[in-house]
N, C-alpha and C positions, 0 to 999 in steps of 0.2 A: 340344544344341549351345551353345558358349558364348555367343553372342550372342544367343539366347531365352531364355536361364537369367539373362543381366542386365537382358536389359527385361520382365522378368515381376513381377508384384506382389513387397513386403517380403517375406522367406522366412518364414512362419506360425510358424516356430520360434525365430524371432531372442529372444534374453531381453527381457520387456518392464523397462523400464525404471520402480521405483517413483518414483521425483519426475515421470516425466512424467504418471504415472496422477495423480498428486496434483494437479499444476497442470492438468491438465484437469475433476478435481472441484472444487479451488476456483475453476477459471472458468466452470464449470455452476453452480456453487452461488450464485455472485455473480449472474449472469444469471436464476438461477431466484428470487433474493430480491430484485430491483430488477423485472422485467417478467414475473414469472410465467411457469408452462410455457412459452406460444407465444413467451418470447425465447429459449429454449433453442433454437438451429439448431446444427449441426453447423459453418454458416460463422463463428458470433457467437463458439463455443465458440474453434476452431480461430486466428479470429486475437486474441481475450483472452487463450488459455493458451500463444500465438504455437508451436504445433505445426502443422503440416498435417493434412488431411482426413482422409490416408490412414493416419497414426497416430492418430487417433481411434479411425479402424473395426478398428482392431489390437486394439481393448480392447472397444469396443461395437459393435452393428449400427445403430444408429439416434440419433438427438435423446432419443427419450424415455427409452430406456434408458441414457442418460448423467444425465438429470434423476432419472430414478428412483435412481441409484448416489448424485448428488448428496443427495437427500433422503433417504438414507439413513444415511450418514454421521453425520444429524443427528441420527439417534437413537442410537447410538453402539452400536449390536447388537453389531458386529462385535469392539469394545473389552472388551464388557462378558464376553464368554466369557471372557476372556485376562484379566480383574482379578484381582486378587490378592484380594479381599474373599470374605468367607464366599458361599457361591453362592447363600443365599436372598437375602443382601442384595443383589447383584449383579444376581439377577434384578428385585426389584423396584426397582434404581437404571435397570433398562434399560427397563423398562416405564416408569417416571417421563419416562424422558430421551421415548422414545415417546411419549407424552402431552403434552410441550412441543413437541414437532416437530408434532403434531398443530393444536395451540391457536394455535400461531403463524401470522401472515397467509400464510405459504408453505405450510403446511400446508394450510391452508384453501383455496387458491387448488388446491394439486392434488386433494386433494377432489373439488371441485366438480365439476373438469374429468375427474375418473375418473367422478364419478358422471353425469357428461354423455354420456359415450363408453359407443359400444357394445362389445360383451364383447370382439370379435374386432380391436381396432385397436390398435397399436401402441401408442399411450399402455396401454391396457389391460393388455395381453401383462405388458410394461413394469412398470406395478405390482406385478400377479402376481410375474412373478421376480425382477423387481431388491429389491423391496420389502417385499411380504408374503412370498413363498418364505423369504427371507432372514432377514428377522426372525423368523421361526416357527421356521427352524435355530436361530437363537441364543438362543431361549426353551427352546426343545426338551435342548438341549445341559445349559442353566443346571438346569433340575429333571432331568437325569439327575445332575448332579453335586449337588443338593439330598436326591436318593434317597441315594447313594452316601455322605453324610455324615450321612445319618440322620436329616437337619433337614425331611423331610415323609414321609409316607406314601407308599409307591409309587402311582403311581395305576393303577387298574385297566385303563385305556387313554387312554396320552400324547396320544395322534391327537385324541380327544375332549374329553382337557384344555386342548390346544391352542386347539381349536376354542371353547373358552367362555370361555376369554381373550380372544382378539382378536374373537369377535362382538360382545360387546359395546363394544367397544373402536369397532370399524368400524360401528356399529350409530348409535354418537351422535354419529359423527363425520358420518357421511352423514344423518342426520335432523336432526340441532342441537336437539333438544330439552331437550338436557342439557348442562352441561361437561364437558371429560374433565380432573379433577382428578390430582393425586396423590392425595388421597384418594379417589377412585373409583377410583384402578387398586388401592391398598391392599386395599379392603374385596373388589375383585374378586379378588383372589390371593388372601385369606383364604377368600375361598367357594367355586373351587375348588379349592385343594389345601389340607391336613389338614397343619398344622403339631406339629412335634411339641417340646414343653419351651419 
């Protein structure tokens, strides 16, 4: 009936609009590098990027999954498949960028706060897919175009080249026993994948 078809939620299929995704990453992003995760609310977000609530959750489910989109950004993943540079350079420009989003106090701050939270909470979840899923596509993506140009050795299994990349990566990041350098993610990407010329 028309009158329950206009008061029912935004239609799920409406086109999302990209500036307003933008202005609500750089209103998590600003939020998330002045008070840390716990300023990240969906109210704080909503009246900095002056959208409503209910376009928020058009894009995300939650606060932390808007923080995690935020702090992703800053590693520029999602850029660096789409550069135009050679794809090993590329990859190791997006591990680098990785490693200052890391280093930096926002980095640090959600660190802590993942490595605080249990597996199953929404900050967690959070991480996982906004975050690490995400990054691991666009590493993933960069050495199939690395194979494809010849510039590394196929590896015998991407899954587990993945996985020796960012442990260590997530390894010193939640212990601090070490820095994560540009030249720690360099000599990491030399040791597992086999460069060729």
């Amino acid at each position: 009936m028309p009158r329950q078809a206009s008061s029912s939620p935004a239609p799920r299929g409406r086109p999302r609009d990209p500036r307003t995704r933008a202005a609500i990453l750089t209103a998590a992003r600003a939020l998330l590098e002045r008070g840390g995760l716990t300023s990240v609310t969906i109210e704080a977000i909503a009246q900095k990027a002056e959208v409503s609530r209910p376009t928020i959750y058009r894009y995300w489910p939650n606060a932390p999954a808007v923080a995690m989109a935020a702090f992703l950004e800053a590693t520029g993943a999602s850029d660096a498949v789409k550069s135009p540079r050679a794809p090993l350079a590329a990859l190791r420009a997006q591990l680098h960028a990785l490693a200052d989003a890391f280093t930096a106090p926002t980095g640090r701050s959600v660190a802590a706060m993942v490595a605080a939270a249990q597996s199953e909470t929404e900050l967690a979840k959070a991480f996982r897919n906004e975050f690490i899923a995400r990054n691991r596509d666009a590493t993933r993506a960069l050495l199939e175009r690395c194979v494809a140009d010849k510039s590394i050795a196929a590896p015998d299994d991407i899954e587990l080249s993945l996985d020796l990349i960012f442990g260590p990566l997530f390894y010193r990041l939640l212990m601090g026993h070490a820095p994560i350098t540009h030249g720690f993610v360099d000599r990491l990407i030399d040791a597992v994948i086999l460069t060729r010329g």
